[in-house]
C-alpha positions as CSV (number, residue, x, y, z in Angstrom):
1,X,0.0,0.0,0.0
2,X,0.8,3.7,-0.2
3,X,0.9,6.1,2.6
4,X,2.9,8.5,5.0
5,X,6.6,7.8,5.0
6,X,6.7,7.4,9.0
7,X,6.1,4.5,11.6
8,X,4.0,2.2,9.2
9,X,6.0,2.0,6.2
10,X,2.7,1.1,4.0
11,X,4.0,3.9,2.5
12,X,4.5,6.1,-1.1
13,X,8.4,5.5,-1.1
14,X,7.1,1.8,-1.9
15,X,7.9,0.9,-5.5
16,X,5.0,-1.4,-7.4
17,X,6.7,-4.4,-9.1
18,X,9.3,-3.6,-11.9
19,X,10.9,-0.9,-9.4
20,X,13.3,-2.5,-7.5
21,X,15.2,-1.3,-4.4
22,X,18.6,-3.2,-4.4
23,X,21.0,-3.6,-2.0
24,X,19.1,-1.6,0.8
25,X,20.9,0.2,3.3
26,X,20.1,2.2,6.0
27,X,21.4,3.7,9.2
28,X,20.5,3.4,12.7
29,X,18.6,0.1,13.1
30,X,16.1,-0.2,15.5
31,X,16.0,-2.1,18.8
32,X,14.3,-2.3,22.5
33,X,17.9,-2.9,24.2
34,X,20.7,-1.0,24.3
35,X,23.5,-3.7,25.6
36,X,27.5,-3.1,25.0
37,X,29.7,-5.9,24.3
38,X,33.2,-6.8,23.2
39,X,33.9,-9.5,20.8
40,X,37.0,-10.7,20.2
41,X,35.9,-14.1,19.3
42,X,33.1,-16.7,19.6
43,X,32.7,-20.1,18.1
44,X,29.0,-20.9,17.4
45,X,27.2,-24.3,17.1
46,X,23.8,-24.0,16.4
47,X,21.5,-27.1,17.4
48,X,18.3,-26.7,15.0
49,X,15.3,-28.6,16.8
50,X,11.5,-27.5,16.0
51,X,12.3,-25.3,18.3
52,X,16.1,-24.2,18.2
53,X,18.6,-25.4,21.3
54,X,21.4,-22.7,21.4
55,X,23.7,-22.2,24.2
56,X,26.3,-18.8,22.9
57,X,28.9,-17.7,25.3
58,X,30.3,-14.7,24.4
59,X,34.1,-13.3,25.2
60,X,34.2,-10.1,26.9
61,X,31.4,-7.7,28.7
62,X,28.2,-9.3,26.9
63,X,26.1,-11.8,29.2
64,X,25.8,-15.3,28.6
65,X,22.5,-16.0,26.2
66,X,21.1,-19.3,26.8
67,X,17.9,-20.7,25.3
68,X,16.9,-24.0,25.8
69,X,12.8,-25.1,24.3
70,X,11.9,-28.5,24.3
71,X,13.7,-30.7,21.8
72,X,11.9,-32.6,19.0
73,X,14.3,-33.7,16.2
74,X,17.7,-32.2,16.1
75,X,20.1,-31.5,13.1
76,X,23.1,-29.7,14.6
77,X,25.6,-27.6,12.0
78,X,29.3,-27.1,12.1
79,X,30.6,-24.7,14.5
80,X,31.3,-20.9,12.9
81,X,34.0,-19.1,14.3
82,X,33.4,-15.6,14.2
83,X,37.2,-14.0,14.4
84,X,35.9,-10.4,13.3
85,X,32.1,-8.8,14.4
86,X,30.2,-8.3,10.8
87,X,28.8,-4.9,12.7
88,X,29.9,-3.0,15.7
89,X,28.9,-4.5,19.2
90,X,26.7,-2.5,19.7
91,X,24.6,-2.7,16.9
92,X,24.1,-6.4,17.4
93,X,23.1,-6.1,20.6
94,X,19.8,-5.5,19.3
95,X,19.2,-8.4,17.7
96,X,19.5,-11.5,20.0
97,X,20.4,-14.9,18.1
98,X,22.1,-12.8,15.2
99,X,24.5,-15.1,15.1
100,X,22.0,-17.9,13.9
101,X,21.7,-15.9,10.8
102,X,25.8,-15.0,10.6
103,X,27.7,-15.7,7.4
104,X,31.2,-15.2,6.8
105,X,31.9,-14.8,3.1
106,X,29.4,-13.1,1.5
107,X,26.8,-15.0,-0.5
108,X,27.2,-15.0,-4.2
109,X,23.6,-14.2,-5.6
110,X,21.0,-11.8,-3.6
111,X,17.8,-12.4,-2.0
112,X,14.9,-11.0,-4.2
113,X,11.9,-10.3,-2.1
114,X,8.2,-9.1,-3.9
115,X,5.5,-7.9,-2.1
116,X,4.1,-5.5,0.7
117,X,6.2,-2.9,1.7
118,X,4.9,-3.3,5.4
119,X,6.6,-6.7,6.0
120,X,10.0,-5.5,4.5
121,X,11.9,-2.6,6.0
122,X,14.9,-1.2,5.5
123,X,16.1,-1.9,9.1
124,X,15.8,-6.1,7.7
125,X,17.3,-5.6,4.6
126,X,19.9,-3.7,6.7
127,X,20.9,-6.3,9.2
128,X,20.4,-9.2,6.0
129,X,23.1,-7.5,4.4
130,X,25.5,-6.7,7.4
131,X,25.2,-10.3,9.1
132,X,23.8,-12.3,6.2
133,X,26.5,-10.7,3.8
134,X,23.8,-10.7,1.2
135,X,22.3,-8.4,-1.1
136,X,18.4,-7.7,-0.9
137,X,16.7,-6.4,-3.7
138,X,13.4,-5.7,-3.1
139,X,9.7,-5.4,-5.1
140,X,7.0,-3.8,-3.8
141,X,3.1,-4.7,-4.6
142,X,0.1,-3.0,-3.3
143,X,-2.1,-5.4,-1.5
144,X,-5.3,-5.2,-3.5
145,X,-3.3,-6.5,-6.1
146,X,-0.3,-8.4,-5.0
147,X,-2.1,-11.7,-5.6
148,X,-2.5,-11.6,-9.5
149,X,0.8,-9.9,-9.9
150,X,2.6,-13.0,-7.9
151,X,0.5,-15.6,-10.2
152,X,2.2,-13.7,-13.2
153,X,5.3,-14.0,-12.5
154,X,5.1,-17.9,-12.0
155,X,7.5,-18.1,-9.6
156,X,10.4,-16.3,-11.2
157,X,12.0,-13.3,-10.6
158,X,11.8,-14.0,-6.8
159,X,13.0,-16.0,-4.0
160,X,10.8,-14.5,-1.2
161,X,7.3,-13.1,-1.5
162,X,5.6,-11.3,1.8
163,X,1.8,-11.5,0.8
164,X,-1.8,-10.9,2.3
165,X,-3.8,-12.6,-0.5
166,X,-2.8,-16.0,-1.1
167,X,-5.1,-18.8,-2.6
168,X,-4.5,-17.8,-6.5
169,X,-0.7,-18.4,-5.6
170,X,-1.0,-22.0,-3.9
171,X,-3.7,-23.0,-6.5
172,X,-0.9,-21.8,-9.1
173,X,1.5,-24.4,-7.5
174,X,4.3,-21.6,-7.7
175,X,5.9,-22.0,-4.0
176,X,7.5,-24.5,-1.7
177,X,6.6,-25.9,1.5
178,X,8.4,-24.2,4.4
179,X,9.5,-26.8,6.9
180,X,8.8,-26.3,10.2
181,X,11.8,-27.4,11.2
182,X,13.9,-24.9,9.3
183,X,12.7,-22.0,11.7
184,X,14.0,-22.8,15.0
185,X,11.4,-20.8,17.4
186,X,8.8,-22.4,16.2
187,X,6.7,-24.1,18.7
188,X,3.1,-25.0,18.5
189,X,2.5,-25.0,22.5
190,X,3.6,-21.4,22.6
191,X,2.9,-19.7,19.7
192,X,-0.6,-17.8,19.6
193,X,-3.0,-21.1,19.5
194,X,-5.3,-19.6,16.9
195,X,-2.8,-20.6,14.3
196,X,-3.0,-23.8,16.1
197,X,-6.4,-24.5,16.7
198,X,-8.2,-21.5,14.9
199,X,-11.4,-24.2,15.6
200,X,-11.7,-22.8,19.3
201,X,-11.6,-19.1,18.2
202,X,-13.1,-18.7,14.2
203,X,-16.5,-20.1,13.3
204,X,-16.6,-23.8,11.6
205,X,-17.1,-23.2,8.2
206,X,-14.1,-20.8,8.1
207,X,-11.9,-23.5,9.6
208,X,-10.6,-25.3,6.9
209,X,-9.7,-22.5,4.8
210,X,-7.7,-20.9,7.3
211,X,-5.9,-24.3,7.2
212,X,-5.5,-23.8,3.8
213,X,-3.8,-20.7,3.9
214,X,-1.7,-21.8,6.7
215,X,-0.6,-25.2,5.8
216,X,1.2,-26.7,2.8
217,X,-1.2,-30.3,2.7
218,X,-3.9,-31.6,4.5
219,X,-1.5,-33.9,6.3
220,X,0.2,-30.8,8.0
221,X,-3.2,-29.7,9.7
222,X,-2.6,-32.0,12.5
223,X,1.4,-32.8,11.7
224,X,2.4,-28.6,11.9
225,X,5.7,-29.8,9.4
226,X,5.1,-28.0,6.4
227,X,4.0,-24.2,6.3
228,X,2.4,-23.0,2.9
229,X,2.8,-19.3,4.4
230,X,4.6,-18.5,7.6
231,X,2.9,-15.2,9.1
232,X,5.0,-12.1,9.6
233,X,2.9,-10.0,11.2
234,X,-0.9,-10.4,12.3
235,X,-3.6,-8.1,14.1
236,X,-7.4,-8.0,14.4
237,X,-8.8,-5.4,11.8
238,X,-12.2,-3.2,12.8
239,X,-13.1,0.6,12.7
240,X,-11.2,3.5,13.4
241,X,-13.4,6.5,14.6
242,X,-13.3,10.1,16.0
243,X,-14.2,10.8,19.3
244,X,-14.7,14.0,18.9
245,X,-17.6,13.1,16.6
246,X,-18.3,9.7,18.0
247,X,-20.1,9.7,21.6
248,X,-17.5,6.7,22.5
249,X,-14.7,5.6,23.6
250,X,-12.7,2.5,24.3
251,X,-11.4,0.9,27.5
252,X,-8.7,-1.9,26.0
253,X,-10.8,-5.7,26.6
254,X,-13.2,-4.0,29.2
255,X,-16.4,-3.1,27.3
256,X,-17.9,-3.2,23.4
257,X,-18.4,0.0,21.6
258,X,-20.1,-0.3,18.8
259,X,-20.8,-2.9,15.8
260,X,-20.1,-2.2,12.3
261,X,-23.4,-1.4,11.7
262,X,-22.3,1.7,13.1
263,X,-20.9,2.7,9.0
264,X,-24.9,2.8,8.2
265,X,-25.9,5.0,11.3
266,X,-27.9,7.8,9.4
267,X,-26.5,10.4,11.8
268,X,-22.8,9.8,10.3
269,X,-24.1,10.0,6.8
270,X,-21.4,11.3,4.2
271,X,-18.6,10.8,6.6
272,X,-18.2,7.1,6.6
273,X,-16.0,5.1,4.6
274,X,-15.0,1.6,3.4
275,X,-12.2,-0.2,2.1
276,X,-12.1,-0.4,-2.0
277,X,-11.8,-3.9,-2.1
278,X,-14.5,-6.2,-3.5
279,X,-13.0,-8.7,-1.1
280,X,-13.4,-6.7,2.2
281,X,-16.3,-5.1,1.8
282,X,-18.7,-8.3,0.9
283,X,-16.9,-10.3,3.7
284,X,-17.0,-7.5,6.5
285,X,-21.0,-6.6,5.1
286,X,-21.3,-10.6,5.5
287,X,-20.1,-10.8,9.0
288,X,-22.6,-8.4,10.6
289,X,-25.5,-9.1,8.5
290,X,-24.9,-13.6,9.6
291,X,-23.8,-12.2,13.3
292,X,-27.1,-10.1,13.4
293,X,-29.7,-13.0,12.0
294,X,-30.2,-10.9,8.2
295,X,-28.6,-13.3,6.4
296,X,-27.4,-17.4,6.7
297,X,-24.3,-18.2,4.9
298,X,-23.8,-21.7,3.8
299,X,-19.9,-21.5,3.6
300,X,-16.8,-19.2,5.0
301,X,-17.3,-15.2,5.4
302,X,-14.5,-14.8,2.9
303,X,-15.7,-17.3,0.3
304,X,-20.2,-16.3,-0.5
305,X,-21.7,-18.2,-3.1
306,X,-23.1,-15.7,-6.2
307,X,-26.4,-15.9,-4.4
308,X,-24.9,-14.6,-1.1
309,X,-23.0,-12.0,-3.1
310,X,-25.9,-10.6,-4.1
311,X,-28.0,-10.3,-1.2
312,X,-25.1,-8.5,0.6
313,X,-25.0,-6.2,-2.7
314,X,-28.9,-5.9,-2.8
315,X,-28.4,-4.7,1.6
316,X,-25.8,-2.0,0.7
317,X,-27.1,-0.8,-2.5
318,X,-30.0,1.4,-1.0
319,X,-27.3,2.6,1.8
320,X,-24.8,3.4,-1.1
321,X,-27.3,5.5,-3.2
322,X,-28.1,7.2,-0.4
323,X,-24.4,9.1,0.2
324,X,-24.1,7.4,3.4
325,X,-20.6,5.5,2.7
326,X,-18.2,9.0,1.3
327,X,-15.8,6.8,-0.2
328,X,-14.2,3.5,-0.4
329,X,-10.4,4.1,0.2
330,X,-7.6,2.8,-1.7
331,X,-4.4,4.5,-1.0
332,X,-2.8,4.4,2.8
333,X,-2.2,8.2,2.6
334,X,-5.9,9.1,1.8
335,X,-7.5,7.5,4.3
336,X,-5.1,8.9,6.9
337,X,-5.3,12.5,5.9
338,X,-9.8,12.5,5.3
339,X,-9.6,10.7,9.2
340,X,-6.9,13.1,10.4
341,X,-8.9,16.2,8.5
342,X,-11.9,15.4,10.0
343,X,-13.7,14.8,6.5
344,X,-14.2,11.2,7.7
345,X,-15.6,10.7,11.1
346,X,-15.4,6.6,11.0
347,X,-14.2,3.9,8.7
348,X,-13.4,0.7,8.3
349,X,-9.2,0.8,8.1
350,X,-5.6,-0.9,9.0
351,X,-4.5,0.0,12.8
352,X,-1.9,1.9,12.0
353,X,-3.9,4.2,10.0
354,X,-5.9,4.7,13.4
355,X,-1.9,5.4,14.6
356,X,-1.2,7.6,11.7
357,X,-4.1,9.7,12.8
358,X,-3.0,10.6,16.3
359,X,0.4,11.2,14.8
360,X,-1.5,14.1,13.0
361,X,-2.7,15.1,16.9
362,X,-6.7,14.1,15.6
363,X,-7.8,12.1,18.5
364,X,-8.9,8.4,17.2
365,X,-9.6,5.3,18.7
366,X,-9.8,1.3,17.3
367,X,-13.2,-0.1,18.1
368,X,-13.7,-3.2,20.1
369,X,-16.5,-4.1,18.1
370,X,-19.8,-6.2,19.0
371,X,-20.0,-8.7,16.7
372,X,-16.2,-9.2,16.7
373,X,-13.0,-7.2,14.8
374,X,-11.7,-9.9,12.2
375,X,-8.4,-11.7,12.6
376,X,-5.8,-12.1,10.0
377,X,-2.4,-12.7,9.0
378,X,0.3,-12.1,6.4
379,X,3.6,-13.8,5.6
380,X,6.4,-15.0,3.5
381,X,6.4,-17.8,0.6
382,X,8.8,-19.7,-0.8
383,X,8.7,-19.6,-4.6
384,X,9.7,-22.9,-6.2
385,X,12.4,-21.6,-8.2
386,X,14.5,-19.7,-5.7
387,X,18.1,-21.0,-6.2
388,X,19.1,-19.6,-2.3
389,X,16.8,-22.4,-0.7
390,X,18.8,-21.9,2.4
391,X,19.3,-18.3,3.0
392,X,15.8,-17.9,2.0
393,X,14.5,-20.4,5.2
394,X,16.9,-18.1,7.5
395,X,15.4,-14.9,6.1
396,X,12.1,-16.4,7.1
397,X,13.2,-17.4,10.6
398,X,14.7,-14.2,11.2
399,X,10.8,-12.8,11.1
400,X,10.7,-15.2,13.8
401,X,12.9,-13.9,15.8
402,X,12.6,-11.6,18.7
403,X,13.8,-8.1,17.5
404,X,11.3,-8.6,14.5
405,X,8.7,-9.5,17.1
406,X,9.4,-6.1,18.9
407,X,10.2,-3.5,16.1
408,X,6.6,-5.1,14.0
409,X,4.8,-3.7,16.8
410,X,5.1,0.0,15.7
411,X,2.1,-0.8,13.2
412,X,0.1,-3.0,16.4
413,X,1.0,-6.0,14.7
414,X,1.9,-9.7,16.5
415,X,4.0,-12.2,15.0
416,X,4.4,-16.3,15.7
417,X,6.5,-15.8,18.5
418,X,5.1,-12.3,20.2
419,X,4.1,-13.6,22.9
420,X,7.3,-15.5,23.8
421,X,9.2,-15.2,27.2
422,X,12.0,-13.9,26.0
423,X,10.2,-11.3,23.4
424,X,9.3,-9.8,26.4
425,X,12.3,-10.4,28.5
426,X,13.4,-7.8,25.3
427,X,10.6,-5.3,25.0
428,X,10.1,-5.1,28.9
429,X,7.1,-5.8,31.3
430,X,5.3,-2.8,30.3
431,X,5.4,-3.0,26.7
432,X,5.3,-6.4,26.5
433,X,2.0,-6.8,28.8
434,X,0.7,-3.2,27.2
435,X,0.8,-5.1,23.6
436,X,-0.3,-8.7,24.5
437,X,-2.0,-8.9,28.2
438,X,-4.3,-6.1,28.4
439,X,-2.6,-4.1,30.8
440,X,-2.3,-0.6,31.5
441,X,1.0,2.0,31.1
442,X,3.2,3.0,34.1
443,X,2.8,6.5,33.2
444,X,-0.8,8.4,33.3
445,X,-2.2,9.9,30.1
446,X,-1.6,12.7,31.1
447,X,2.1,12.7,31.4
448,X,2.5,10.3,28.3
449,X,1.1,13.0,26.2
450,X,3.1,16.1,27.4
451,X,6.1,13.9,27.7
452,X,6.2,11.4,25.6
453,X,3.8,11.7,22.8
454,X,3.5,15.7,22.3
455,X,5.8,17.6,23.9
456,X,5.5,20.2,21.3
457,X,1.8,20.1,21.1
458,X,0.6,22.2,24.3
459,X,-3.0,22.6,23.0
460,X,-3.3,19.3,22.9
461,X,-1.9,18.3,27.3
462,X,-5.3,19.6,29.2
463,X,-7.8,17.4,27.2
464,X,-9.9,15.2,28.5
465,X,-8.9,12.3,29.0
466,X,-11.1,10.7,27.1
467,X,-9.4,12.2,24.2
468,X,-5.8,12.1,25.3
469,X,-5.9,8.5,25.4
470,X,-7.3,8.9,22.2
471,X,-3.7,10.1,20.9
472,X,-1.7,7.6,22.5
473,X,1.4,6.8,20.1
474,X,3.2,3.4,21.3
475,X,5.9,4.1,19.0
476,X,6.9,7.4,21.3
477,X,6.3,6.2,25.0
478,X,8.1,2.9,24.0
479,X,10.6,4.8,21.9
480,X,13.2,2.2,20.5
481,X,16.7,1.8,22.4
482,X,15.1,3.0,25.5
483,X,15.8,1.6,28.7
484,X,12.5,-0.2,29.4
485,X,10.5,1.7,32.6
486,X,10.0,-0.2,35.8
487,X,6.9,0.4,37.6
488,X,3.1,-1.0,37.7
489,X,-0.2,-0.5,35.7
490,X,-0.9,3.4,36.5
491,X,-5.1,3.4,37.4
492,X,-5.0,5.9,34.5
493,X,-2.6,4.8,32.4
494,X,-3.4,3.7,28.9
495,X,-5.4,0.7,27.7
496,X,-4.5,-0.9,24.1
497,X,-7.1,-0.7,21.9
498,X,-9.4,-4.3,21.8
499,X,-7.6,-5.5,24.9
500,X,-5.3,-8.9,25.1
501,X,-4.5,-11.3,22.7
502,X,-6.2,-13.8,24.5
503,X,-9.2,-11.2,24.7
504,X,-9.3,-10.3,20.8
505,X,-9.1,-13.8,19.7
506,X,-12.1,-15.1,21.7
507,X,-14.3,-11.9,20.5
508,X,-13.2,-12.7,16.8
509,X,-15.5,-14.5,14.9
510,X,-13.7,-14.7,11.5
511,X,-10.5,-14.3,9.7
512,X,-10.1,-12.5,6.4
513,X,-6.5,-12.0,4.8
514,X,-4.7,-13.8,3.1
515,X,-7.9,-15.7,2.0
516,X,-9.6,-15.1,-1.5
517,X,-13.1,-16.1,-2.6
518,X,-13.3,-18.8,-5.1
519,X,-16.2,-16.3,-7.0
520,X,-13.0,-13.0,-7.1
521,X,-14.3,-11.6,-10.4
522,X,-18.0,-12.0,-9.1
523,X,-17.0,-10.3,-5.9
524,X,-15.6,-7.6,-7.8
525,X,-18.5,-7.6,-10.8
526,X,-20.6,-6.8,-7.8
527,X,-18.4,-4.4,-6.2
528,X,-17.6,-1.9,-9.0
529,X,-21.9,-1.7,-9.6
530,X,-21.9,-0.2,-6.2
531,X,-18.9,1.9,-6.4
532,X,-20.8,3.0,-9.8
533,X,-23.9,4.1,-7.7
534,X,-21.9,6.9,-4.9
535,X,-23.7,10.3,-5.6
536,X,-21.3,12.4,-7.7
C-alpha cells in the first residue's frame, strides 16, 4: 500500500513491481535494548530442533545467552567461528540470536523479495546484508493486487514473497513448502494457539480455509511440518473512529463500543468510509449481517456463493445511493489524511492508520467491536524456483525472531512468536504486557502526552482524558533503544485498543486476509456496480 513515510512504512516510497530497491541500506537500526559488548571471538554451534537449542557464550562484557525449548528432532551444524564482528557491538546487541543468521563470506547471488512494503523494512534488509552478507533487492506490490501480480510472474524473478492474498498463488502451485523445522522458534504450544487450533476461536465453516492458507497439505493440519505461508505479522482489523464526533470511547478488553453497523448509522451519513476492495467489503458486510440474523451463509465469510453475493450487494445498495458510505479508500495516505482532517468521522481501516491519525494530533480510537474485529495474518512464501533455498529459510526465521517480534509492533502487529518469554524479556514488562495482556501504562495519560507523545503540542496536554488516550502513540512512550521503565499498571494509564491477545481472539468470529473467494471476479463484478452508484 501507499501512505505517509513514518512508523507504518505502507507507504508512497514503496515501488510497485518492476521498481526494485537493491541492495538496501540504512542507518541506525532499531531495537528495544541497548547492551554493550566486546567480541574478540566466539565459536558458534547452532542445534536446530523444531524449536532451536542454542547455548552462545560470548568473550568479553556481553552476558551469557542461553535458550533451551523442548527438543523434538535435532540437526546440529558445524561450529562458525566468528574472528571479526560483521557490525559494531553495539549494533548487534539488538538483535539477539544474530548469530544464527551470521555468514562469513558473502553470498554470491541476492535475495529478491516481492511484495508489501509493510513486511520489508529497511532496518531487515539492513541487518540481512550486514550479518547475512547478502544483497536484498526488493519489489514492492500494493495489497489489493499483489495476488495476481505474484500468479504472473510464475514463480520467477523471486525467492521470497511477503503477501496478504494468497489462494491464486497455492492454486498456481508456484511455492514450496516451508519446513517447520527450518525456523528454530517455532513451537506449536507457545505460539498464539489460533494458528493452532483456529477451531476454538473462528467459526466452523471458516476452519478449513484458514488451514489452507496456513498449511502446505492436508496432512500438516494436524502434523504442523510444512508451512504453505509463515505469518509475519498479524492483528485484528475493525473501525477506526473520531471521538470528537463519536459519543465513544474505548477501554482496552473492558467493554464493546459499537458494531459495524455503526458505517450505516444515518446520523454519520457522508462521513463514513469503506475499504475499496471487493474482497473486504462483501466479507465485512457478510459478517454483521450472519452475526445479526439478516442473512445465513452456507460457507466461510471470505468465500459467498453468487447468491450470497448478491444479497449482501442488494443490503448495501439502497445505503450506497443514499451518500451514506463517502468513499471506499484505496491508497494508505488518503484514508489517513480525510480521518486526520476530519472529513471522515469513522471507517473501516488498518491500525496503524488509526496510529497515523494521532500522529496528526486528531484524537482516534480502534473499536472493540460487537459482533467481533476480524483476525488475520500475512507472511512469507517460498517460490519454487529460488536457487538460495537456504538463505531464504533463515530470512524467514529471522521474522521469527525476537527483535522482529518487537520492532513489527510500531504498526500494532503480532507475529508467531510475540508472545514469547523472552520477546518480552526484550521489550520489557510494560510493553510487552501493554501489547499482549491487556494491561495498563506506568505513566498516566496525562504525562505520556506532554512527555512522551506531544511535547510540542501544548494545546493538545489539558484534554480530557477521554481524548488524550485517544492520541496515544506506542511508538513514542516505548521509543526504541530505550531503557524499558519499571513500575506497575498506573489506574489511568493507557489501555491498548481491543484488549489482550487472548481477549481479541475469543471476540473474533472470522479471519479475512490472506484468504480469496473462489467467485473473485464476481466479488468484484458486484463491487464496481456499487462503487458506480456513490452520488457524484
Amino acid at each position: 500500500m501507499s501512505g505517509k513515510s513514518n512508523s507504518v512504512n505502507r507507504r508512497t516510497a514503496a515501488k510497485i513491481i518492476g521498481g526494485t530497491v537493491a541492495g538496501l541500506v540504512v542507518g541506525g537500526a532499531i531495537g528495544y535494548l541497548s547492551r554493550g559488548a566486546e567480541v574478540i571471538e566466539r565459536t558458534v554451534a547452532t542445534t536446530v530442533t523444531q524449536v532451536r537449542t542454542e547455548t552462545v557464550t560470548v568473550t568479553g562484557t556481553a552476558p551469557v545467552t542461553t535458550v533451551t525449548p523442548p527438543p523434538v528432532t535435532t540437526v546440529t551444524t558445524p561450529a562458525t567461528t566468528i574472528t571479526e564482528l560483521p557490525a559494531p557491538a553495539e549494533y548487534l546487541a539488538k538483535f539477539p540470536n544474530w548469530e544464527y543468521y551470521y555468514s562469513p563470506t558473502p553470498r554470491p547471488q541476492p535475495l529478491r523479495y516481492l511484495g508489501g512494503s509493510w513486511m520489508m523494512y529497511p532496518e531487515v534488509a539492513e541487518f540481512w546484508e550486514k550479518v547475512h552478507k547478502q544483497k536484498v533487492e526488493a519489489s514492492y506490490l500494493d495489497l489489493f493486487i499483489m495476488a495476481q501480480r505474484i500468479v504472473a510472474t510464475e514463480g520467477y524473478g523471486w525467492d521470497v514473497a511477503g503477501t496478504a492474498r494468497f489462494p491464486p498463488i497455492k492454486k498456481a502451485g508456484i511455492i514450496l513448502p516451508i519446513p517447520a523445522e527450518k525456523l528454530p522458534r517455532f513451537d506449536p504450544n507457545k505460539v498464539p494457539q489460533i494458528f493452532i487450533h483456529p477451531e476454538r476461536y473462528l467459526r466452523p465453516a471458516q476452519v478449513p480455509r484458514f488451514k489452507y492458507n496456513l498449511w502446505f497439505s492436508e496432512e500438516d493440519y494436524t502434523t504442523y511440518k510444512n508451512f504453505a505461508l509463515v505469518p509475519n505479522n498479524w492483528n485484528f482489523d475493525s473501525i477506526t473512529y473520531l471521538p470528537e464526533k463519536l459519543p465513544y470511547e474505548e477501554e482496552g478488553g473492558h467493554k464493546f463500543s459499537f458494531s459495524y453497523s455503526e458505517l450505516w448509522n444515518p446520523e454519520w451519513k457522508g462521513r463514513t468510509m469503506m475499504q475499496d476492495e471487493a474482497f473486504t467489503v462483501f466479507s465485512e458486510t457478510a459478517n454483521e449481517l450472519e452475526a445479526t440474523g439478516q442473512i445465513t451463509l452456507s460457507g466461510a465469510n471470505t468465500n459467498l456463493t453468487k447468491e450470497e453475493v448478491d444479497r449482501v450487494y442488494n443490503f448495501l445498495l439502497p445505503i450506497i445511493k443514499t451518500g451514506q458510505i463517502r468513499t471506499f479508500w484505496f491508497k494508505y495516505g488518503d484514508a489517513v489524511n480525510l480521518l486526520s482532517t476530519r472529513e471522515i468521522w469513522l471507517g473501516s481501516t488498518w491500525q496503524p492508520i488509526c496510529y497515523d491519525t494521532r500522529r496528526a494530533g486528531t484524537p482516534a480510537y480502534y473499536a472493540r467491536l460487537v459482533n467481533g474485529p476480524f483476525f488475520w495474518f500475512n507472511g512469507d512464501i517460498v517460490s519454487k524456483h529460488t536457487p538460495i533455498l537456504e538463505d531464504v529459510y533463515k530470512f524467514i526465521a529471522f521474522r521469527t525472531d525476537v527483535w522482529w517480534s518487537a520492532f513489527i509492533t510500531r504498526n500494532g502487529y503480532g507475529t508467531l512468536t510475540s508472545n514469547y518469554d523472552d520477546v518480552r524479556a526484550y521489550m520489557g514488562a510494560e510493553f510487552f504486557d501493554w501489547v499482549n495482556n491487556g494491561q495498563r501504562t506506568y505513566l498516566p495519560i496525562d504525562e505520556i502526552i506532554k512527555n512522551w507523545c506531544f511535547p510540542e503540542r501544548p494545546e493538545l496536554w489539558n484534554l480530557e482524558d477521554r481524548l488524550l488516550h485517544a492520541l496515544f502513540l506506542p511508538d513514542k512512550y516505548f521509543p526504541p533503544g530505550e531503557k524499558p521503565r519499571e513500575g506497575k499498571p498506573h489506574p489511568r494509564g493507557n489501555l491498548r485498543d481491543l484488549g489482550s491477545i487472548e481477549d481479541k481472539q475469543k471476540i473474533t468470529r472470522y479471519f479475512l486476509s490472506p484468504d480469496l473467494p473462489d467467485e473473485l471476479d464476481y466479488y468484484t463484478e458486484k463491487y464496481n456496480d456499487l462503487k458506480a452508484q456513490l452520488p457524484v
